[in-house]
C-alpha positions as CSV (number, residue, x, y, z in Angstrom):
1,X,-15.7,-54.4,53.3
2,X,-15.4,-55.0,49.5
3,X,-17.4,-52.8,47.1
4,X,-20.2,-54.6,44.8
5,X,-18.4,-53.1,41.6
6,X,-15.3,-54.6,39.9
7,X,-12.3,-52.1,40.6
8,X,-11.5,-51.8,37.1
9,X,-15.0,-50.5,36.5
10,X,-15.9,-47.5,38.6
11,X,-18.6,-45.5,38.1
12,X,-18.3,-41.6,38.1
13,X,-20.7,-38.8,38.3
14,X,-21.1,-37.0,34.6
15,X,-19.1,-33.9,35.3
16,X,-16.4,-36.2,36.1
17,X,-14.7,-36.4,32.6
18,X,-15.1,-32.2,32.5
19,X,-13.5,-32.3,36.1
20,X,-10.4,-34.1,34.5
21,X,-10.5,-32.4,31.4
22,X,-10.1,-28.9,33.4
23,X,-7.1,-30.0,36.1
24,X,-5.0,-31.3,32.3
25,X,-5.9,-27.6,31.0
26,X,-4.6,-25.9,34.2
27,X,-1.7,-28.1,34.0
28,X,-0.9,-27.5,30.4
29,X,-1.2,-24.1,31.3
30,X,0.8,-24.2,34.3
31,X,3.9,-26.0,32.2
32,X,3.8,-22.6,29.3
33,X,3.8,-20.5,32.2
34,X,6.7,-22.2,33.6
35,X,8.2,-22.3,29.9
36,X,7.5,-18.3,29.3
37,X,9.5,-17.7,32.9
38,X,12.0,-20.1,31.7
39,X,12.5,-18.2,28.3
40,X,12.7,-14.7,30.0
41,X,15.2,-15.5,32.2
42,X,17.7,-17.2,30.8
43,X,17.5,-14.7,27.6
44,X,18.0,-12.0,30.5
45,X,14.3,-10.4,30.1
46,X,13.1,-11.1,33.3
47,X,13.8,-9.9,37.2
48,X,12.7,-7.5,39.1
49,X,10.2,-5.2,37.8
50,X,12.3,-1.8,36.9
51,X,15.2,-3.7,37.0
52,X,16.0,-4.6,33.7
């Protein structure tokens, strides 16, 4: 069954552009986090916790 709506036209609901907003946030933060952990470790600031 075909819907009555062009495809390149779908409607959303209004939180839907705060929905998207928030998941590139998380994964903006997800990427520093990743480039912190990055940066500790190969400057040999990370490991273990004691263990430095």
């Amino acid at each position: 069954m075909k819907p009555n709506y062009p495809a390149d036209n779908v409607p959303h609901e209004p939180w839907y552009k705060y929905g998207v907003m928030f998941l590139f946030f998380e994964m903006a933060v997800a990427v520093a986090v990743c480039g912190y952990s990055l940066y500790l470790t190969f400057h040999g600031l990370g490991g273990f916790p004691g263990k430095h």
